[in-house]
Backbone of each chain as ProteinMPNN parsed JSONL, in Angstrom:
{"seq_chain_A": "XXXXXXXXXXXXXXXXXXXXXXXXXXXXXXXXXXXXXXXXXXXXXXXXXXXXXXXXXXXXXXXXXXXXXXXXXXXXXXXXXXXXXXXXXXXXXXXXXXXXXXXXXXXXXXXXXXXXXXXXXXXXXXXXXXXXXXXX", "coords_chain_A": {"N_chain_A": [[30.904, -4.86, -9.85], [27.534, -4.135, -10.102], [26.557, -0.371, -10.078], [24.205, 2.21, -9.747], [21.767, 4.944, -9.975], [19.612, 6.247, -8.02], [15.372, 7.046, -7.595], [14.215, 7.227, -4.494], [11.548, 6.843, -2.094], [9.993, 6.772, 1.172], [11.729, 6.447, 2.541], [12.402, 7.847, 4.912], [10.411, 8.661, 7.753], [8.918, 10.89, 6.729], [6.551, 11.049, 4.584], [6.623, 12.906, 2.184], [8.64, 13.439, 1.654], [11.047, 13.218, -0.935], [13.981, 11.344, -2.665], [16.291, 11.917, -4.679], [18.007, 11.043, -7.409], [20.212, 8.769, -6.004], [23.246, 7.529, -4.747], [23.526, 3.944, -5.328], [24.014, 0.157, -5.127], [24.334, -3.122, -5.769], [24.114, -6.043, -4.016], [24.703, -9.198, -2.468], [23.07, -9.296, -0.172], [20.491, -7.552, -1.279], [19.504, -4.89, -2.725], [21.686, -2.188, -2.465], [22.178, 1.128, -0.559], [23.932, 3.3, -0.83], [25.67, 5.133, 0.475], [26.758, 7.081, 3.285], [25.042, 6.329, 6.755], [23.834, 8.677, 7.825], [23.409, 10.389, 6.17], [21.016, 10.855, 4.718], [18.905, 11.031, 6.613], [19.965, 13.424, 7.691], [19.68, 15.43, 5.24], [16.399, 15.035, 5.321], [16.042, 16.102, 7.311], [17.366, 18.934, 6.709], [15.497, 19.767, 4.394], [13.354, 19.835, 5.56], [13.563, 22.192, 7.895], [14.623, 24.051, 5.867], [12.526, 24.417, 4.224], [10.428, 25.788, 5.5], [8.712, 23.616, 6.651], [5.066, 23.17, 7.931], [5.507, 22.357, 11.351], [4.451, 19.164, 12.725], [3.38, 16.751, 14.874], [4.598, 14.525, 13.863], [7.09, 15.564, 12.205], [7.874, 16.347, 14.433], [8.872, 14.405, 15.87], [10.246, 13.426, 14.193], [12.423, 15.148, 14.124], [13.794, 15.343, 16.552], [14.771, 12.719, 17.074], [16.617, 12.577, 15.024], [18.727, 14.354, 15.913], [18.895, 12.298, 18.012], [18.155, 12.487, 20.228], [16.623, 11.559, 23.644], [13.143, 11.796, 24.684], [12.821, 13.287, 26.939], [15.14, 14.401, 27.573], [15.546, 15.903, 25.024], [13.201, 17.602, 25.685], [14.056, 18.886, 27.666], [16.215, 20.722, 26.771], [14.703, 22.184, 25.886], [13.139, 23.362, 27.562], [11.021, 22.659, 28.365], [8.13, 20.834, 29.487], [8.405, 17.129, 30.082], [5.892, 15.668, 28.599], [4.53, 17.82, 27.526], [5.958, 17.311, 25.044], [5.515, 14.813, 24.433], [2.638, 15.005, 23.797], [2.571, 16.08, 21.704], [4.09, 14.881, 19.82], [2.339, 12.407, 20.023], [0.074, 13.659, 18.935], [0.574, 13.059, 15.814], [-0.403, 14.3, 13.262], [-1.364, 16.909, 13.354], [-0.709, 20.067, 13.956], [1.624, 21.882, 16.027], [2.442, 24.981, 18.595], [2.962, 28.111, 16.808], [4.815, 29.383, 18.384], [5.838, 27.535, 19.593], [6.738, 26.14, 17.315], [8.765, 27.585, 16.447], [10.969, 28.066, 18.476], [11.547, 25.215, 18.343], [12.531, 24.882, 15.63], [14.883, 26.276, 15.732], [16.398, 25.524, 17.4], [16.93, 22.91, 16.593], [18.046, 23.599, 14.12], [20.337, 24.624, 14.994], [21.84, 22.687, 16.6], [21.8, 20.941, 14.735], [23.595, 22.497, 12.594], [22.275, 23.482, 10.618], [21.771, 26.012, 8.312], [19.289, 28.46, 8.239], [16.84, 31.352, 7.597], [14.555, 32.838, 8.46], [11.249, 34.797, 8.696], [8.875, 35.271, 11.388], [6.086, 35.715, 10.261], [6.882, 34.096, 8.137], [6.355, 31.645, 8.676], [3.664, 31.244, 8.705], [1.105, 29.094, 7.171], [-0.28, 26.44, 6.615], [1.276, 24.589, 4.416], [2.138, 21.51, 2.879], [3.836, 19.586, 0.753], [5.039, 17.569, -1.927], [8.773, 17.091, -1.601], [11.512, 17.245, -3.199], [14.501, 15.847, -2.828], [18.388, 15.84, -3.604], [20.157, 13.692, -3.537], [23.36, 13.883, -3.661]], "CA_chain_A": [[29.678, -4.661, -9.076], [26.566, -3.279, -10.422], [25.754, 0.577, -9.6], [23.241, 2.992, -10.373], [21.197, 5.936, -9.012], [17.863, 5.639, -7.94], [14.639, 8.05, -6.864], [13.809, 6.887, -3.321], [10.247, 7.692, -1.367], [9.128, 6.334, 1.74], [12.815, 5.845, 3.164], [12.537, 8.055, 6.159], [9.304, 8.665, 8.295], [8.202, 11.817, 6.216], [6.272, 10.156, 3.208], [6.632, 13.421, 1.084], [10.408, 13.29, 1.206], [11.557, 12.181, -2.346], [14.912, 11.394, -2.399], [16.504, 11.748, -6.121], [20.004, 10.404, -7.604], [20.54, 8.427, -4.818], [23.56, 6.364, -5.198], [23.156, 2.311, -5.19], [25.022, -0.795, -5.693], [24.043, -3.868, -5.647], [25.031, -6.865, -3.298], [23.994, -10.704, -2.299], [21.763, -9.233, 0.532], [19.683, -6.745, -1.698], [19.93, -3.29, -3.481], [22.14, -1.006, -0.947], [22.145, 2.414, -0.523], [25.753, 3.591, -0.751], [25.639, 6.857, 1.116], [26.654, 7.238, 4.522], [23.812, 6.44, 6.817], [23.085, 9.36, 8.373], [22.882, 11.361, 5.192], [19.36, 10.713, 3.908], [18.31, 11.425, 7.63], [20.454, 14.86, 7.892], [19.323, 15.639, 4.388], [15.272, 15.13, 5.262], [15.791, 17.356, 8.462], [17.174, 20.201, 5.952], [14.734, 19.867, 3.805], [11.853, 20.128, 6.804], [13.806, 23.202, 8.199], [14.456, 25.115, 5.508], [11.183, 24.477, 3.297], [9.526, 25.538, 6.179], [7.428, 22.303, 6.062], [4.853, 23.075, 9.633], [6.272, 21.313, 12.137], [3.695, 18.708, 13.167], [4.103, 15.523, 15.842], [5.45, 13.642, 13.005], [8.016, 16.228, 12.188], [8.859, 16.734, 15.979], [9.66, 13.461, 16.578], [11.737, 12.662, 13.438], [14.147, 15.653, 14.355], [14.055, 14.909, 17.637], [15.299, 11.307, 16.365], [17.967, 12.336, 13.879], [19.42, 14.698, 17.186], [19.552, 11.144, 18.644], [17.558, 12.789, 22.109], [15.72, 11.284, 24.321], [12.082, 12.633, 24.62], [13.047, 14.393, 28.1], [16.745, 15.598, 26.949], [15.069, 17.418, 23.905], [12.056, 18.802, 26.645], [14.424, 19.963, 28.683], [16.657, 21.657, 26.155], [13.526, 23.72, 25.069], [12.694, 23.799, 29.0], [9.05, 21.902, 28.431], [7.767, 19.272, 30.56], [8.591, 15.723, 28.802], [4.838, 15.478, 28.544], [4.384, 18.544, 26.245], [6.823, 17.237, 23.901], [4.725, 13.717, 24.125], [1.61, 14.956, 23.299], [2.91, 16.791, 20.378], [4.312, 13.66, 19.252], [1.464, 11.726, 20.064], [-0.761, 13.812, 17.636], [1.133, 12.885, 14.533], [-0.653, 15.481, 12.078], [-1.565, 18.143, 14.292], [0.109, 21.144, 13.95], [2.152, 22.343, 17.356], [1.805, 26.108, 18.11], [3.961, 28.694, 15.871], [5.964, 30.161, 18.755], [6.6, 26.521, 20.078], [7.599, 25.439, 16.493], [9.732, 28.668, 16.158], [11.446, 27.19, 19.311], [12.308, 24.091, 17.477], [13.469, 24.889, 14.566], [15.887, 27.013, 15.722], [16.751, 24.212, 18.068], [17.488, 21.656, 15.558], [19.02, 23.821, 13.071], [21.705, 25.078, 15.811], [21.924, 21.752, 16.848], [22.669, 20.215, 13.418], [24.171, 23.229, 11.426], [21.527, 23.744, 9.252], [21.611, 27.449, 8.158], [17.849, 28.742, 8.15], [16.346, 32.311, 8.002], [12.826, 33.395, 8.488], [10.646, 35.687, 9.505], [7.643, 34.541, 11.818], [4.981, 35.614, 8.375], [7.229, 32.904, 6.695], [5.752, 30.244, 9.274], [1.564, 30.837, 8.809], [0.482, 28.708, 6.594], [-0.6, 24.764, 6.27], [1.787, 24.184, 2.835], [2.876, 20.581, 2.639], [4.078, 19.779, -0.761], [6.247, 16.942, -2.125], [10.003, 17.818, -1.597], [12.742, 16.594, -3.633], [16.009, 16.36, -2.453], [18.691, 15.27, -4.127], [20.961, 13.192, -2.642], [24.423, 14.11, -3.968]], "C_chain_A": [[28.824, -3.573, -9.746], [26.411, -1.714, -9.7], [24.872, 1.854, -10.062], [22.956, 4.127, -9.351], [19.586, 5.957, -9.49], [16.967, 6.802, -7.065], [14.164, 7.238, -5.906], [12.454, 7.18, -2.105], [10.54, 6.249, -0.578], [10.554, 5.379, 2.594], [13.667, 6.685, 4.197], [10.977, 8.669, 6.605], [8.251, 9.673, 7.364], [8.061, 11.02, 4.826], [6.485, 11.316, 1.945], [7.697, 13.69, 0.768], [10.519, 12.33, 0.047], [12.857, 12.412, -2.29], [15.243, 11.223, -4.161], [17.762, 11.363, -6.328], [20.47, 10.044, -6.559], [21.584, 7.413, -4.892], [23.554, 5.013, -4.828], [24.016, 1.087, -5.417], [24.567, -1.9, -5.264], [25.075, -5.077, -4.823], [24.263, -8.016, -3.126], [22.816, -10.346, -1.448], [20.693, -8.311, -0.353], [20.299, -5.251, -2.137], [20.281, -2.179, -1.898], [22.28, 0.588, -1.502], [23.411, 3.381, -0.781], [25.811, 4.59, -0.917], [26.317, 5.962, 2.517], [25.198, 6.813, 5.491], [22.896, 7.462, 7.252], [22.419, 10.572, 7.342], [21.557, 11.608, 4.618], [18.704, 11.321, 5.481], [18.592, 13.353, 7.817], [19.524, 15.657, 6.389], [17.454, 16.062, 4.241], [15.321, 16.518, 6.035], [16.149, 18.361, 7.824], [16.038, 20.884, 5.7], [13.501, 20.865, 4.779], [11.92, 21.636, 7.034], [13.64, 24.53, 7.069], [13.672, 25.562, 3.999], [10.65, 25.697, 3.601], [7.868, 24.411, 6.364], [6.743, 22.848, 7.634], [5.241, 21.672, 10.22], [4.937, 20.313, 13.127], [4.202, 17.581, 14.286], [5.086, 14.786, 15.182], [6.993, 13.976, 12.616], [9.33, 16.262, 13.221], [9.552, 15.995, 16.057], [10.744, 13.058, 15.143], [12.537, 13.337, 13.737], [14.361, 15.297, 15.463], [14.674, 13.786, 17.868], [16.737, 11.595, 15.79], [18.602, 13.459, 15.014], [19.686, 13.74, 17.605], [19.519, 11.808, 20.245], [16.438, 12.105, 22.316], [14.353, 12.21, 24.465], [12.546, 13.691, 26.058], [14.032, 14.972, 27.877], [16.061, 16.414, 25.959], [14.1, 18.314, 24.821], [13.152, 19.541, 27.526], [15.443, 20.947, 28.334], [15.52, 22.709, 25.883], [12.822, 23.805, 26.39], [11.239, 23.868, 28.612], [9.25, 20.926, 29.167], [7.701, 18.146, 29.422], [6.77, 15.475, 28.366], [3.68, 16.676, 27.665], [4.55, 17.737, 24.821], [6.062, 15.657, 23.638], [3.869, 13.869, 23.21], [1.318, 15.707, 21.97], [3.114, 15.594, 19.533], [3.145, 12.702, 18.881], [0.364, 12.094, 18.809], [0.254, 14.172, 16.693], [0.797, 13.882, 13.433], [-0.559, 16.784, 12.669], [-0.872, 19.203, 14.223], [0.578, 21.673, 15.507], [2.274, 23.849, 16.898], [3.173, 26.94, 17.511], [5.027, 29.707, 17.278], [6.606, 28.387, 19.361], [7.461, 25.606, 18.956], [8.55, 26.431, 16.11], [11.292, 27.903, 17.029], [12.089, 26.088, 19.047], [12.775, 23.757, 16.483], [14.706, 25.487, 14.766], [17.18, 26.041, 16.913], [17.962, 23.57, 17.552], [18.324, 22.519, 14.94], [20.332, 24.297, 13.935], [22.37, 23.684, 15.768], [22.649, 20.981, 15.818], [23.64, 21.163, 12.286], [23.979, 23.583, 10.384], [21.687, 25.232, 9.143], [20.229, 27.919, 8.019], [17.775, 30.513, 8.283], [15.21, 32.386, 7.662], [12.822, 33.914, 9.146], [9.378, 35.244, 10.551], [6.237, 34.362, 10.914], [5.776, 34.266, 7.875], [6.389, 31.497, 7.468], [3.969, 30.256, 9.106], [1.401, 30.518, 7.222], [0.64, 27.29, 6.42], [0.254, 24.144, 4.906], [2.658, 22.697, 3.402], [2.959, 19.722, 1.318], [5.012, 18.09, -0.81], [7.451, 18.181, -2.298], [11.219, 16.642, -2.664], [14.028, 16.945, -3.678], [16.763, 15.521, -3.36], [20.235, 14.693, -3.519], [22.591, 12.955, -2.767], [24.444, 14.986, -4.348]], "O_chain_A": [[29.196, -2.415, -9.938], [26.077, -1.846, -8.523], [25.312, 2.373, -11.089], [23.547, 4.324, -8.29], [18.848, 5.817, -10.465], [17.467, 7.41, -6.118], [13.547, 6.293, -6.399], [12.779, 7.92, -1.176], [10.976, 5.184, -1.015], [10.54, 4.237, 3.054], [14.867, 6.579, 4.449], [10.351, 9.176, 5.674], [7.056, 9.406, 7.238], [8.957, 10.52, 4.146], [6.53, 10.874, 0.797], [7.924, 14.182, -0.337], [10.232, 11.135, -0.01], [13.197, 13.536, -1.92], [14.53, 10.495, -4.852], [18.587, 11.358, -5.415], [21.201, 10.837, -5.964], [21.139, 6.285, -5.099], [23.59, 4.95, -3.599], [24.952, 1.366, -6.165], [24.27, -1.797, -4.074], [26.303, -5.127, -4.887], [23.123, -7.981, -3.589], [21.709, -10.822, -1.699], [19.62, -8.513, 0.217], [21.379, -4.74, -1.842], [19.659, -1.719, -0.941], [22.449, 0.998, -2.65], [23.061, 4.557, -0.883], [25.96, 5.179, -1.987], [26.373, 4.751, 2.73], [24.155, 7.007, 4.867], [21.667, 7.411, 7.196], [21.462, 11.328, 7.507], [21.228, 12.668, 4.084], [17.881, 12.22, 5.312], [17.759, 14.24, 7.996], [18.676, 16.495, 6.696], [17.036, 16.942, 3.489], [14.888, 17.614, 5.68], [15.344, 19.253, 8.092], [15.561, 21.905, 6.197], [13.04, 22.004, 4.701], [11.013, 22.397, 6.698], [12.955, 25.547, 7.178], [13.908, 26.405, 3.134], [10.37, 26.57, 2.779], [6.647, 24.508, 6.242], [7.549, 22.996, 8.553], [5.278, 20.509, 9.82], [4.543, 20.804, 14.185], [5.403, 17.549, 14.552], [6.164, 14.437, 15.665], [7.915, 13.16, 12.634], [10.561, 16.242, 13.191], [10.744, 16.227, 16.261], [11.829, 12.483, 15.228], [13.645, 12.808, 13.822], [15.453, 14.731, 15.508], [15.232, 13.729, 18.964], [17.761, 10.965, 16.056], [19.768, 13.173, 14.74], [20.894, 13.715, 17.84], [20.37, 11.737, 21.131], [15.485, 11.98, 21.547], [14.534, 13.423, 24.348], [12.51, 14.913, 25.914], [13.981, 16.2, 27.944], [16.031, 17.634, 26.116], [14.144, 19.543, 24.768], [13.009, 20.675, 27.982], [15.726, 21.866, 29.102], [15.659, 23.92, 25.71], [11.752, 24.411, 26.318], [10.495, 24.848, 28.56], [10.27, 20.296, 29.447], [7.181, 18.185, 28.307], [6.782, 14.767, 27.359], [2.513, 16.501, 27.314], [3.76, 17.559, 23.895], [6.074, 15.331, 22.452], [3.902, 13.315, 22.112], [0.258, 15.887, 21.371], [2.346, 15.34, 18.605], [2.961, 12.268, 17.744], [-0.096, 11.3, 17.989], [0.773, 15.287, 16.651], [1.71, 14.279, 12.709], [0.318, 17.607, 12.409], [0.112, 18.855, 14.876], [-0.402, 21.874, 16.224], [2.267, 24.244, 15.733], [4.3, 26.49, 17.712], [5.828, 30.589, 16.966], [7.817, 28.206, 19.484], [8.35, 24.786, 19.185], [9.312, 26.002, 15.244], [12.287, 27.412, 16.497], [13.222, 25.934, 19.503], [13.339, 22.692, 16.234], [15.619, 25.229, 13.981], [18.407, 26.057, 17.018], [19.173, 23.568, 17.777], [19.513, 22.286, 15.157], [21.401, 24.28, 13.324], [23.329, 23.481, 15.023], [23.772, 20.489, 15.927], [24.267, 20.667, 11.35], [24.713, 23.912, 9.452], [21.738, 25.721, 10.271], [19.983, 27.295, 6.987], [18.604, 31.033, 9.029], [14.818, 32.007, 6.558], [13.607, 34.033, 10.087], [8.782, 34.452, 9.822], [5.522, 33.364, 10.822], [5.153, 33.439, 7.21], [5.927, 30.543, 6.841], [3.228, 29.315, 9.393], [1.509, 31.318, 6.292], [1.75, 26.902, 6.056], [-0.245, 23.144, 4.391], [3.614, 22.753, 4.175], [1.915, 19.186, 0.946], [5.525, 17.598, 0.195], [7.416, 19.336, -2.724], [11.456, 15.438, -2.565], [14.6, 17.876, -4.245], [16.194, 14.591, -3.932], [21.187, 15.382, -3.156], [23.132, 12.043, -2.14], [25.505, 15.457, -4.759]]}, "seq_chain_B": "XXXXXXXXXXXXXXXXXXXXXXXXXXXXXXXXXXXXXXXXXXXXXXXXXXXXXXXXXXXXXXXXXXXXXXXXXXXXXXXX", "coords_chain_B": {"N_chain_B": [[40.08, -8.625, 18.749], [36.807, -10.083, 19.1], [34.627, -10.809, 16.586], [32.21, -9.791, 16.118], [32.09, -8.1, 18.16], [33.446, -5.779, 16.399], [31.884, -5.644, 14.912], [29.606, -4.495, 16.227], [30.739, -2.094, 16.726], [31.69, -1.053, 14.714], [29.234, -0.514, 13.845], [27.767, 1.611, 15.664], [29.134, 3.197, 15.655], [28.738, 4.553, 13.47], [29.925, 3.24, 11.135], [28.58, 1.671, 8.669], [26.445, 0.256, 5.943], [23.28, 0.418, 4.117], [20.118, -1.516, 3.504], [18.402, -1.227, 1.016], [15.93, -1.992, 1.701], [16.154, -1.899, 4.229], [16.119, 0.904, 5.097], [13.438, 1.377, 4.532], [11.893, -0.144, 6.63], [12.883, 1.121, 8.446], [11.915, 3.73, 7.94], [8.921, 3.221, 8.142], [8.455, 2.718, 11.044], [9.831, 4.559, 12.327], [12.238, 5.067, 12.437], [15.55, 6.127, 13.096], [18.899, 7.096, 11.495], [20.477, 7.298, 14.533], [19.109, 6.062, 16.317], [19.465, 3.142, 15.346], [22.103, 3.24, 16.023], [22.315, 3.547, 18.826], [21.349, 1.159, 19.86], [23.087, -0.323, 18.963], [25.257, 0.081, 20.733], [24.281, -0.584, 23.401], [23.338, -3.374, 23.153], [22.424, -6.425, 22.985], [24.827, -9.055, 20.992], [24.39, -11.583, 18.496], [25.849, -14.7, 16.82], [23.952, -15.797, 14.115], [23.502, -18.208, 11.543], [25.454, -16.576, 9.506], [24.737, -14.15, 10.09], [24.567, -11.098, 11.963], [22.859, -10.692, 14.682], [21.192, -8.192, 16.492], [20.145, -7.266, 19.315], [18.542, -4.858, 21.283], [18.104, -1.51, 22.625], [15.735, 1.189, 21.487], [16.548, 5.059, 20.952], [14.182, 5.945, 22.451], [14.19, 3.839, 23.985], [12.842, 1.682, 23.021], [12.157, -1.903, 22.116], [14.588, -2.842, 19.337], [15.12, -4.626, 16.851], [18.491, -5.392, 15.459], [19.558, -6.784, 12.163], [22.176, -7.65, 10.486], [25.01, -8.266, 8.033], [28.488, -9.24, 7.69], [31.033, -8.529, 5.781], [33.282, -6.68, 4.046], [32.369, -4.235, 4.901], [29.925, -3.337, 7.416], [26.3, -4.283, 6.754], [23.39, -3.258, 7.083], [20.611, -5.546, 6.61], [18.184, -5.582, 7.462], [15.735, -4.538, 9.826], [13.802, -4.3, 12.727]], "CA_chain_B": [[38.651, -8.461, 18.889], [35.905, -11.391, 18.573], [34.249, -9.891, 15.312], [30.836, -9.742, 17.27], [32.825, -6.848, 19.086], [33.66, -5.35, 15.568], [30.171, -4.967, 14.146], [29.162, -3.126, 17.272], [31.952, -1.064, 17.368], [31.273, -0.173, 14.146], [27.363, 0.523, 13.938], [28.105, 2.227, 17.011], [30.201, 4.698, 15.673], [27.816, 4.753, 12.621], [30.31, 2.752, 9.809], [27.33, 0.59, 7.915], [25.723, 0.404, 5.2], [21.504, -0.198, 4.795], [19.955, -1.549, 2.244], [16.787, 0.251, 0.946], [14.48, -2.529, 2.307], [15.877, -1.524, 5.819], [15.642, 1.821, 5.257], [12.076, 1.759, 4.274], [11.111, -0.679, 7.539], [12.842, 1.837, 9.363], [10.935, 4.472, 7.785], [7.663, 2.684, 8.722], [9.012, 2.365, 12.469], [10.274, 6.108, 12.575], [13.756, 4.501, 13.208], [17.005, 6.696, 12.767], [20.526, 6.596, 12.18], [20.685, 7.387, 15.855], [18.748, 4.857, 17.168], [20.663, 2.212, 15.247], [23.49, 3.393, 17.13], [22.031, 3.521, 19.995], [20.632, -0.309, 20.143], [24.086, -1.344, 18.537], [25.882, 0.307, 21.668], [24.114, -1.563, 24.429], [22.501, -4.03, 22.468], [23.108, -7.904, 23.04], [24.799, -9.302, 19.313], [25.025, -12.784, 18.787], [25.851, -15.14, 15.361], [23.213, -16.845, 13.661], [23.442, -18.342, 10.112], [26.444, -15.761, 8.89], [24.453, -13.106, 10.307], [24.64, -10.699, 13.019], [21.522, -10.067, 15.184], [21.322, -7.599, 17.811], [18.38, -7.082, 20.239], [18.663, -3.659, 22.019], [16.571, -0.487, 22.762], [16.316, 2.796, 20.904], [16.669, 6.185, 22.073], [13.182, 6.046, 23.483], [13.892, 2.604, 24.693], [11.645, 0.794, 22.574], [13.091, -2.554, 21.465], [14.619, -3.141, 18.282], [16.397, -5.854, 15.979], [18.682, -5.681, 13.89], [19.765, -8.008, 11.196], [23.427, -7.462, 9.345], [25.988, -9.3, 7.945], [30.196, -8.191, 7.826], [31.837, -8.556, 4.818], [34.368, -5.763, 3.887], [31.593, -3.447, 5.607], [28.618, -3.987, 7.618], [25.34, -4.172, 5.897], [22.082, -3.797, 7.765], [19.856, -5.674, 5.985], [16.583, -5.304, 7.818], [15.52, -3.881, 11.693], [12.28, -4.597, 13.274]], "C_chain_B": [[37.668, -9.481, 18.515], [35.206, -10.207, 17.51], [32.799, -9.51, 15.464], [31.04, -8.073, 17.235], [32.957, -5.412, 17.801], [32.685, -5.0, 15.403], [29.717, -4.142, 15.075], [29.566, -2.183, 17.122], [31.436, -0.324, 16.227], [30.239, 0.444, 13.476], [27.608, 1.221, 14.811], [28.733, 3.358, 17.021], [29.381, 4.91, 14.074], [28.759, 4.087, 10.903], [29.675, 1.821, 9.24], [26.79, 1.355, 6.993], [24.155, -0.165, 5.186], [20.911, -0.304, 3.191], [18.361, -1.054, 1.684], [15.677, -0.502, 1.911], [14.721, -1.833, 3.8], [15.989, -0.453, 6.196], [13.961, 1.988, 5.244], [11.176, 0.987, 5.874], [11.58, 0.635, 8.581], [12.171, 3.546, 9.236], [9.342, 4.573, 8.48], [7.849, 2.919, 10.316], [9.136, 3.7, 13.097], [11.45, 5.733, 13.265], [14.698, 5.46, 12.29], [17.869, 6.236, 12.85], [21.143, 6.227, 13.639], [20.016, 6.168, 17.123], [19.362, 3.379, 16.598], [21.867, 2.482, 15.928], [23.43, 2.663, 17.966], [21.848, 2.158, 20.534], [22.069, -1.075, 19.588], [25.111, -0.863, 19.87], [25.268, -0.154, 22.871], [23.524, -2.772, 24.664], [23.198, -5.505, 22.687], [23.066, -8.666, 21.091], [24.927, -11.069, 20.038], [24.805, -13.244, 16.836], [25.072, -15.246, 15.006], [23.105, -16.8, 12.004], [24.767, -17.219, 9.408], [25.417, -14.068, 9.049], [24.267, -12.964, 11.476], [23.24, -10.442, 13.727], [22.043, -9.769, 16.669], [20.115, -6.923, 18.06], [18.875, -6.07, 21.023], [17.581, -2.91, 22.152], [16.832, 0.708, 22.045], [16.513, 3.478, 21.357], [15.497, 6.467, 22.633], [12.462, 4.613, 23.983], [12.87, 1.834, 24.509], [12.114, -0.472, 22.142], [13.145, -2.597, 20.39], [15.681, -4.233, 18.034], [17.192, -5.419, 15.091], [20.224, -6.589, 13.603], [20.581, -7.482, 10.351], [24.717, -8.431, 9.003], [27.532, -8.253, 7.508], [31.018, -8.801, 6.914], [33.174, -7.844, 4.889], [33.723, -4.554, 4.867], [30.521, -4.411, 5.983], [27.556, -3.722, 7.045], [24.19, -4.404, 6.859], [21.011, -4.411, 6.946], [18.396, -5.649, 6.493], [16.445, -4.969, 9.231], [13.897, -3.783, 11.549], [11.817, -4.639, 14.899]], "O_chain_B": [[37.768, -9.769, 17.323], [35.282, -8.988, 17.665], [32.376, -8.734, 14.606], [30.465, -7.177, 16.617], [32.656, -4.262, 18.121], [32.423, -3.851, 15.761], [29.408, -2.999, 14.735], [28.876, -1.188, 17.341], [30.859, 0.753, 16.374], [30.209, 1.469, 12.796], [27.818, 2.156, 14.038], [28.906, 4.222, 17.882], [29.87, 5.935, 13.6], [28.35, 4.395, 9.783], [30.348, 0.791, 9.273], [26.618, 2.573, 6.983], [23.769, -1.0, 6.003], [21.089, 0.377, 2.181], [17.443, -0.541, 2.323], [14.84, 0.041, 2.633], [13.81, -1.329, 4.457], [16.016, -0.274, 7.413], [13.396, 2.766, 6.012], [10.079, 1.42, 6.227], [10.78, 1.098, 9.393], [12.003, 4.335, 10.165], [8.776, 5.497, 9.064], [6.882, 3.576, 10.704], [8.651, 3.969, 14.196], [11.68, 5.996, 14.445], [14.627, 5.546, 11.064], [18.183, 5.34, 13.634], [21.931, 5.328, 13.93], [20.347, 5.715, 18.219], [19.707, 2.536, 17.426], [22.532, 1.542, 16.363], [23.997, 1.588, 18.163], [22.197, 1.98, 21.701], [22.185, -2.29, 19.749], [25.969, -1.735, 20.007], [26.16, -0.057, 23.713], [23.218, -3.265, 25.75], [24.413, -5.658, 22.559], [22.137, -8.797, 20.294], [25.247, -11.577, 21.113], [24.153, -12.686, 15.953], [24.521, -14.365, 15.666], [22.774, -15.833, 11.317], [24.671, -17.462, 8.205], [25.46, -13.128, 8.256], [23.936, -13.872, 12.239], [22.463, -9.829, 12.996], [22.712, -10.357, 17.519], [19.348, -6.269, 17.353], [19.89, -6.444, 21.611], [16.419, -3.261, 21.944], [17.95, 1.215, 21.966], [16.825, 3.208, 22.517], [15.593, 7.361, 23.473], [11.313, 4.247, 24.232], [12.12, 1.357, 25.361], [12.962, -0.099, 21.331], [12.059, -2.456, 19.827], [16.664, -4.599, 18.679], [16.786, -5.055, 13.988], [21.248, -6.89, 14.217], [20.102, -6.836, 9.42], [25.229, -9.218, 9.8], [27.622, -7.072, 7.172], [31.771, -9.677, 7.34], [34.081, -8.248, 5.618], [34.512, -3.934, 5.58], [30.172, -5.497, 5.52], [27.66, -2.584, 6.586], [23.991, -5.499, 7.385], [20.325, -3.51, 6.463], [17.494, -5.716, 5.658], [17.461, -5.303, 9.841], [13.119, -3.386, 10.682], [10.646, -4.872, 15.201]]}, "name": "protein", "num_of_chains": 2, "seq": "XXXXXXXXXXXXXXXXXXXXXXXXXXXXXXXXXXXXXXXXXXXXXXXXXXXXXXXXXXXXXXXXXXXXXXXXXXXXXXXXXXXXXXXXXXXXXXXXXXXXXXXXXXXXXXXXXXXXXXXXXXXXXXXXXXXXXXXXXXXXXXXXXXXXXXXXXXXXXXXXXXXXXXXXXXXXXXXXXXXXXXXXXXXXXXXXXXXXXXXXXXXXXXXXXXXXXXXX"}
């Protein structure tokens, strides 16, 4: 069986996630991924966290996703009304505010075991960059 | 176990593989590992053609499909 390693974009919601040496193998249904599946997902949410990428709707809702919570279970861990955490979502670019994305990073990274440190200076500023992770 | 029962069991507990196309639809979608779970744990499977399809909901109960077949492992090949 054929396998290789391959650079990957545009294979979880965040389009500037590049995924690099990704390993692959080929099969009758199409070129597979041959990772785990949750790894490319755990792997973006690093990335996000401990870039500091700002945490926009788009952001919210993919960690909020790769937690595998409901929109009201994550509001009511961060004790918001499910209808905050909507309309954050809802505007997809938008930036949410820096003590409510403080709030959620520290969230998620408990949550998943990401290690993170910052200072609140490390969060002001608009920087979204390509990221490349590398996936082994 | 009817082998139905199998493929659930084990998307469900997250043992599958995905193949880039159905990563990238589920990119488009903003679909996670977790919501494949999720739609393979209460999700109605049934045969068709040597493939599995299961119609469920995500974790914010939206519906989804998905489309795998069970070899040695399962293979999602596409979700929509």
């Amino acid at each position: 069986m054929k396998t290789w390693k391959e650079t990957l974009r545009n294979v979880v919601p965040l389009e500037y996630i590049v995924f690099v040496d990704v390993p692959m193998k080929e099969s009758k249904s199409g070129d597979v991924i041959n990772l785990a599946p949750e790894v490319l997902d755990l792997l973006a949410a690093t990335a996000v966290l401990q870039n500091k990428i700002p945490l926009r709707g788009k952001e919210v809702l993919f960690l909020r996703k790769v937690l595998g919570l409901s929109l009201e279970k994550f509001a009511n861990k961060l004790d918001l009304s499910s209808s905050t955490v909507f309309h954050w979502e809802k505007a997809e670019t938008t930036r949410i505010s820096l003590v409510s994305e403080l709030a959620v990073r520290v969230f998620v990274a408990e949550q998943l075991n990401i290690p993170i440190s910052y200072k609140f200076s490390d969060l002001v500023g608009d920087k979204i960059c390509e990221l490349k992770v590398k996936a082994v | 176990m009817h082998n139905s029962e199998v493929v659930r069991d084990l998307i469900a507990n997250g043992f599958y593989l995905l193949t880039k196309h159905a990563r990238e639809r589920m990119a488009e979608r903003n679909i996670t590992h977790m919501d494949i779970r999720q739609c393979a744990r209460h999700g109605i499977i049934d045969l068709k053609d040597d493939r599995y399809v299961i119609v469920g909901r995500d974790i914010d109960a939206e519906l989804l499909k998905i489309i795998c077949v069970y070899d040695d492992d399962v293979l999602i090949i596409t979700v929509y």
